[in-house]
C-alpha positions, 0 to 999 in steps of 0.5 A: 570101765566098760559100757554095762549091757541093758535091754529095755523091752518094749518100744513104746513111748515110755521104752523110747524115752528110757532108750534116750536117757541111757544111751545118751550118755556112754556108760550102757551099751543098749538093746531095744526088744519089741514085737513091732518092727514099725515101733523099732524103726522110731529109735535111731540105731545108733543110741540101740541095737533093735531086736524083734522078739515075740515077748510072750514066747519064751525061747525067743524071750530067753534068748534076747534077754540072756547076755544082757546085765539089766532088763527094763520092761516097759512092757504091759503088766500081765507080760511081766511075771514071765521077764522076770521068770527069764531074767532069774533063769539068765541071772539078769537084773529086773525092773519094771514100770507096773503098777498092777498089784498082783504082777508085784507079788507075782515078782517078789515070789519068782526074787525070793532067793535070786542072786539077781535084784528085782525092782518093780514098780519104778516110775513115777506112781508107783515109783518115785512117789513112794520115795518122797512120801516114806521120806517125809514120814521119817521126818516125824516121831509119830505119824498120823496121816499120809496122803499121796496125789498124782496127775498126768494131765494135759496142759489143754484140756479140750473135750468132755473129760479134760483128759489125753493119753499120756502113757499106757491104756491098760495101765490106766485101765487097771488103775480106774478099776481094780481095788485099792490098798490104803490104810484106815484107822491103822488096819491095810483094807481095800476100797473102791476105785472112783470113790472118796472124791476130793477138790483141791486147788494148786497154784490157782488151779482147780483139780480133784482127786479120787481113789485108783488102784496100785499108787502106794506100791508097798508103802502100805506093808511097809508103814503097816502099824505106823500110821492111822491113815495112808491113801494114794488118790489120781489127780484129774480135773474137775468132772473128769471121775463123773464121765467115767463113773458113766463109761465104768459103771453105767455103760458096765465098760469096765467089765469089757476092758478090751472095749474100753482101751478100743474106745479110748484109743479110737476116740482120746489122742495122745499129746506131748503137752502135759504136766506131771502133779505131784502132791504129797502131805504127811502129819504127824508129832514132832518134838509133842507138836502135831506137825504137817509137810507138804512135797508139791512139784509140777514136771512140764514136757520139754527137750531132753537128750535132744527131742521133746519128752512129755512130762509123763515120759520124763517122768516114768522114764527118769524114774526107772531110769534113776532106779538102774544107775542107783543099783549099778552104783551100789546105792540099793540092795544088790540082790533080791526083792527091793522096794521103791523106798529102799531108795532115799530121796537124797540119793535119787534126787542127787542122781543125773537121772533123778535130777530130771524131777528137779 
């Protein structure tokens, strides 16, 4: 069976990643696309072929993507209703990494009709955090509580808010300050980033959690009149929510969010030492008991396909990477809008890519 043809857009730290997991082993030819001929330059010709495309033009965008089977971006969240207008155009298959809410609606409007699939919000939160929490609620007869938390956190935490950059500036930044989906009292409502602060403890460690935008993905459509309560909460450690209510909202940063991500680019460096938490706990009846699961799993960085991955590179990358081999072996819908939990977690975990969680 011949290679099947991707292109991964952007060559960023996670677009490297993903460029390593699949070209590593033979069954996809690959091409990288980014602006930046110096981030290009990163990733050995021999794993894909480099392409320097001005992303945001779309003749120049159109013409890489087209030829291609897949298209991954691993591009910014507001670049992404354009590739994936592209890849209908082209007939190309499209997934993405965003977890900004409005992009994914903007993506499932362009799949209504396609004969293409479109699979956003891969990764880890939104991503594989969707598939592990609708996995465990099919375990119940009746459902009460779903509660979902995710950190990328430093392993070594050394200034004031216990915190490194792991993976995209504005993704974070959209995390911190747009409004988040969840569910209360069996109605989809809207709440605050930063607020409902929470301590908890794992495996003798101290963290806390707190509300941030586009976690769930669909999860609230989809369990919508089945569950009493659903929220998705970022994990950081202690402290770390206070400093950045002062950035946020003190300082009115999150107003002027190209000067936050120059601030915290200038001031915060990035670190390949980091661990990936994920937590996820369910209640529920079953067989008239009320019954509680937990999913707890710690991903720490370490050497795949022969170079060190962080723990958020494995994770994200492996995520989206699980999504495109599943599609490509026929375990997801073939054409049009697909969800994260249209995915079981059987079939992603029993994926060479999916594996890496385990």
């Amino acid at each position: 069976m011949s290679a099947r043809r991707v292109i991964i857009l952007g060559a960023g730290k996670i677009g490297g990643a993903i460029v390593d997991l699949l070209s590593e082993t033979g069954d996809w030819e690959v091409s990288v696309a980014d602006q930046s001929a110096e981030f290009l330059e990163l990733i050995p010709t021999d794993r894909a072929t480099h392409l320097i495309v001005d992303v945001s033009d779309r003749a120049q965008l159109t013409a890489a993507i087209d030829g291609h089977e897949y298209a991954i971006s691993a591009l910014p969240f507001f670049l992404n209703p354009l590739v994936a207008t592209v890849c209908r155009d082209v007939g190309v298959h499209y997934f993405d990494l965003t977890e900004d809410v409005e992009t994914t609606r903007t993506v499932r409007h362009i799949a209504a009709g396609a004969n293409t699939v479109f699979i956003p919000q891969c990764g880890l939160a939104p991503g594989f955090i969707s598939i592990v929490g609708y996995d465990l609620t099919k375990r119940f007869d009746r459902l009460r509580e779903v509660r979902m938390r995710v950190g990328a956190l430093p392993q070594y935490p050394v200034d004031t808010l216990k915190y490194n950059l792991t993976w995209s500036t504005d993704g974070l930044i959209n995390e911190y300050c747009n409004p988040c989906e969840a569910i209360h009292e069996g109605r989809v409502v809207e709440m605050l980033p930063l607020e409902r602060l929470e301590s908890f403890s794992l495996d003798g460690m101290d963290y806390e959690a707190f509300n941030t935008s586009g976690g769930l993905g669909t999860l609230c459509e989809t369990l919508a009149g089945t569950v009493d309560r659903l929220d998705y909460k970022t994990v950081r450690y202690p402290g770390h929510c206070a400093t950045m209510r002062v950035l946020l909202e003190d300082l009115r940063l999150g107003e002027r969010r190209e000067l936050l991500k120059d601030v915290l680019e200038h001031a915060i460096p990035i670190t390949h030492q980091d661990v990936v938490l994920i937590f996820v706990t369910v209640s529920g009846w079953r067989d008239s008991r009320l019954t509680q699961e937990t999913y707890a799993k710690k991903v720490y960085a370490h050497e795949v396909s022969g170079r060190l991955m962080s723990a958020i590179q494995i994770t994200t990358a492996g995520g989206i990477c699980a999504m495109v081999d599943m599609h490509a072996q026929g375990k997801l819908p073939a054409t049009g809008f697909v969800r994260q939990e249209d995915a079981t977690l059987a079939d992603f975990m029993d994926n060479r890519f999916g594996a890496l969680y385990a």
